[in-house]
N, C-alpha and C positions, 0 to 999 in steps of 0.2 A: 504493500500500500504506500510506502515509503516512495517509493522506485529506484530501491538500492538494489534487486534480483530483476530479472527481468528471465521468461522462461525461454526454454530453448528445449523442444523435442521434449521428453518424458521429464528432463527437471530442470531446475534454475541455474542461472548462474547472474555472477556478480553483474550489473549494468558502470557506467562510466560515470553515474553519481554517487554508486558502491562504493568504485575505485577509488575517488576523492575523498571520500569520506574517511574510508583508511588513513588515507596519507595526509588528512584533516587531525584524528585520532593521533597519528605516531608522532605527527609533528608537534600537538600538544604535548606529549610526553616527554619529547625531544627538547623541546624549548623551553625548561623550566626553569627557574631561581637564574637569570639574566643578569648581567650585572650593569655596571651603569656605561654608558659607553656614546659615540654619537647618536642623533636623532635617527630614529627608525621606528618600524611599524612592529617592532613587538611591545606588547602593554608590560609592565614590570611593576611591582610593587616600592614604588618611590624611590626605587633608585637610579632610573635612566633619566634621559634628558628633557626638562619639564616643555610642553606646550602651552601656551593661555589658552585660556576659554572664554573669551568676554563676553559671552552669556552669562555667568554664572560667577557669582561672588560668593566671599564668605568670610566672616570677622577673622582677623590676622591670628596666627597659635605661632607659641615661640617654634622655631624650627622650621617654617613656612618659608619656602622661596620669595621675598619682597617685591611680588609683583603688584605693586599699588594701584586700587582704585582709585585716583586722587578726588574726582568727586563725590565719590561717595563719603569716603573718609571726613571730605570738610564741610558736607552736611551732618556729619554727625555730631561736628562739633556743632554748627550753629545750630543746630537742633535741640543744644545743650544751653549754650548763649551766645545769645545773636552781638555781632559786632566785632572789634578790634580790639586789640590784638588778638589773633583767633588762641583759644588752649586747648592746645589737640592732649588728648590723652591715648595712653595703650589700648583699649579698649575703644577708640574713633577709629584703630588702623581695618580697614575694609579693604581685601586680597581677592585679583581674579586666581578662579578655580584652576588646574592643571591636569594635563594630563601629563602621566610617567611613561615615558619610552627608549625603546634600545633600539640597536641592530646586531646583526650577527654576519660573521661570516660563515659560511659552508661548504664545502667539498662533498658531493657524492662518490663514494667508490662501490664500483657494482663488477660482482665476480662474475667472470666471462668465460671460464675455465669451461672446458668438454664436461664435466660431472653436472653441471648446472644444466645441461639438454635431461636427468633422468625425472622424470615422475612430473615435468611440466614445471619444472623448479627456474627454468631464467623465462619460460612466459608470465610467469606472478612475480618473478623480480623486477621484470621492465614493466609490468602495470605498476608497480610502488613506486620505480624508481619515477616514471613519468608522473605518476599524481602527486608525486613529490616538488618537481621538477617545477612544475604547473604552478600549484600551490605557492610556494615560495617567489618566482618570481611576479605572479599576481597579486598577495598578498604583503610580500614583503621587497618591493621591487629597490628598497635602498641598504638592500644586504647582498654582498659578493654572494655566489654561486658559481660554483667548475664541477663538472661532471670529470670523474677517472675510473678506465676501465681496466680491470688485471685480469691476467693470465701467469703465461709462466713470465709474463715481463711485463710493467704499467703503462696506459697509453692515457693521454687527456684524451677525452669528449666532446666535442663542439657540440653547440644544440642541436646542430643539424642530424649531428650524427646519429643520437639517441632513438629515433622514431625506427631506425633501420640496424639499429646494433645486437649482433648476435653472437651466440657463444663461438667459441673455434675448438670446428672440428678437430684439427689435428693435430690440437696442442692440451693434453693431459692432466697441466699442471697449473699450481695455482700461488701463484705468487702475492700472497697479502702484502707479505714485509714492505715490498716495491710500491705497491698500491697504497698502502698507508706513507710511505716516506715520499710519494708526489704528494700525496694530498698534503701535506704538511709545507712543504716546498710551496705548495700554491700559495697557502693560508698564510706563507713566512711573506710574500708580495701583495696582502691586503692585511695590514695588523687591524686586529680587532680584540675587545676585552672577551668578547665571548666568540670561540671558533670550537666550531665541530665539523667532525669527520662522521657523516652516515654512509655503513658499511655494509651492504647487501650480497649477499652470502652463503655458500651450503657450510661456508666454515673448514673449508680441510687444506691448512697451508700443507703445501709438497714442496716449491722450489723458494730459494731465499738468496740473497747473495751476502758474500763474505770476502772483504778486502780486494772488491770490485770485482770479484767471481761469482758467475752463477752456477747453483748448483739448485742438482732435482733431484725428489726419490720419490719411493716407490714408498705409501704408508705400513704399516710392519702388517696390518689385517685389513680386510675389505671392509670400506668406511670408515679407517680406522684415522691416526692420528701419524704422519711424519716427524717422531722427535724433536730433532736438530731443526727441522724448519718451523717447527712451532716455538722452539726457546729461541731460536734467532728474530722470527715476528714478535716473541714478547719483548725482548730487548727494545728493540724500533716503539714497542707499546712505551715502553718505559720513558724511553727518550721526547717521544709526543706528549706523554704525560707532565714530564718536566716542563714543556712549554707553554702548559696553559689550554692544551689542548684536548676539549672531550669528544673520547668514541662511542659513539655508539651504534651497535649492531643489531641489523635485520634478519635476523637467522631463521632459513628457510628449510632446515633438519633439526629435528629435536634429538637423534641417536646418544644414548650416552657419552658417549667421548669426546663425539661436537662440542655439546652440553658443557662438557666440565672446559673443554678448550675458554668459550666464549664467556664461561662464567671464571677463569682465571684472566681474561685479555678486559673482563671488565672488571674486575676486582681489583686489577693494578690503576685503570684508568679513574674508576670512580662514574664507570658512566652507566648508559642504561643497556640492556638488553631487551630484545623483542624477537618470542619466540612464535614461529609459524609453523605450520607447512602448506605448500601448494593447494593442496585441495580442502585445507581451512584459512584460506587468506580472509575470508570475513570476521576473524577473532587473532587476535595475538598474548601473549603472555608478556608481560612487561616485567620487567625484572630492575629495581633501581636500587642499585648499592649505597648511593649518596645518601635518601630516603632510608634505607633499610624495607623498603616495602616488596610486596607482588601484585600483582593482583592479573587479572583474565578482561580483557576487552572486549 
């Protein structure tokens, strides 16, 4: 009734007001406790940068931005007594209302790796990644935005590119560590107080590089986890973290080992996690370390 399913043959599926709504959802999740930073279109709780409202007044509180109503204020003195010398007191000062706002900068990184073609896992990646996409720059058109795509090596994304971007064939491997260390790179040529990396993903790093060498393996069990490229991804997690930089991940297997991977890559980062799979992208599992919370979407 909504017109979030729309049918198709014997059952439903998500419609294109769905898919926004998701990436409506994740983005709320995603963009929380903001800090103060230049003006932009995210709302924050009085710590970004104020706008006037001059609709809307309201007597001065200590701590209030001094944006003065001067008429009003100096009828309230004469309201009090009329004449000169006027005696304004604390209690005359009359402030336009504000609103509080941020910006943010973003990076998408969206895994591109051949494992992301099984179970319809990169067609519900590129629906997120685009209502994502979408979202952000209509809603928030004065925050940076760069798309970056990994495999066993990281490429950027032009917009153009996104509408037609698909997994590759016949490359195996999956390169986060690269994928996170562009995205950081981009973020290091728009500073911003609040920068986040959203990370779309089956989760299985395999290839990493080390001392300008790349290197790939084979995970030790099917679906399993590549050691050495998953503590080299954490490392790169640590270094991002150092900067100020929160990750968070769209994770599109919930398998055990995924599982513990994403919930130690957010552990160090302090960011959020959001658990799927392909054929429940109408729900996700949010996972927020900072918060200590869960909860089911």
């Amino acid at each position: 009734q909504s017109g979030y399913m729309v049918p198709k043959g014997d059952h439903f599926q998500l419609s294109p007001r769905g898919v926004r709504r998701i990436g409506q959802l994740a983005l709320r999740d995603i963009y929380q406790n903001l800090l103060k930073d230049r003006s932009g279109g995210h709302l924050t709780d009085h710590r970004g940068v104020t706008e006037m409202r001059p609709e809307q007044t309201k007597p001065y509180a200590f701590g209030d931005p001094l944006n003065l109503n001067l008429v009003a204020t100096l009828k309230h003195a004469l309201a009090r007594k009329a004449g000169v010398p006027l005696e304004l007191r604390p209690e005359d000062f009359e402030i336009y209302e504000n609103d509080y706002a941020s910006s943010s900068s973003t990076v998408l990184c969206l895994d591109m790796s051949w494992s992301m073609s099984w179970e319809g896992r990169f067609a519900a990646a590129k629906k997120v990644a685009m209502a994502m996409e979408t979202l952000i720059r209509s809603k928030f058109p004065r925050d940076f935005f760069a798309i970056v795509g990994f495999y066993t090596r990281a490429v950027e994304l032009k917009l153009k590119d996104l509408a037609e971007a698909s997994w590759n064939m016949g490359d195996p491997f999956t390169n986060l560590q690269d994928g996170l260390r562009l995205a950081s790179d981009l973020l290091g040529r728009h500073p911003s107080r609040n920068q986040h990396i959203i990370v779309i993903t089956d989760g299985q790093p395999t290839a990493y590089f080390l001392n300008k060498r790349l290197y790939c393996e084979w995970p030790l069990s099917f679906g399993g986890i590549s050691m050495r490229a998953a503590q080299e991804t954490l490392k790169e997690v640590e270094r991002i973290t150092r900067q100020g930089i929160t990750i968070n991940t769209f994770m599109l297997d919930d398998s055990p080992s995924l599982r513990a991977f994403v919930d130690k890559m957010t552990q160090i980062n302090r960011g959020r996690a959001l658990f799927t799979r392909p054929d429940r992208l109408g729900e996700y599992m949010l996972v927020d370390y900072l918060a200590k919370k869960r909860k089911r979407v």
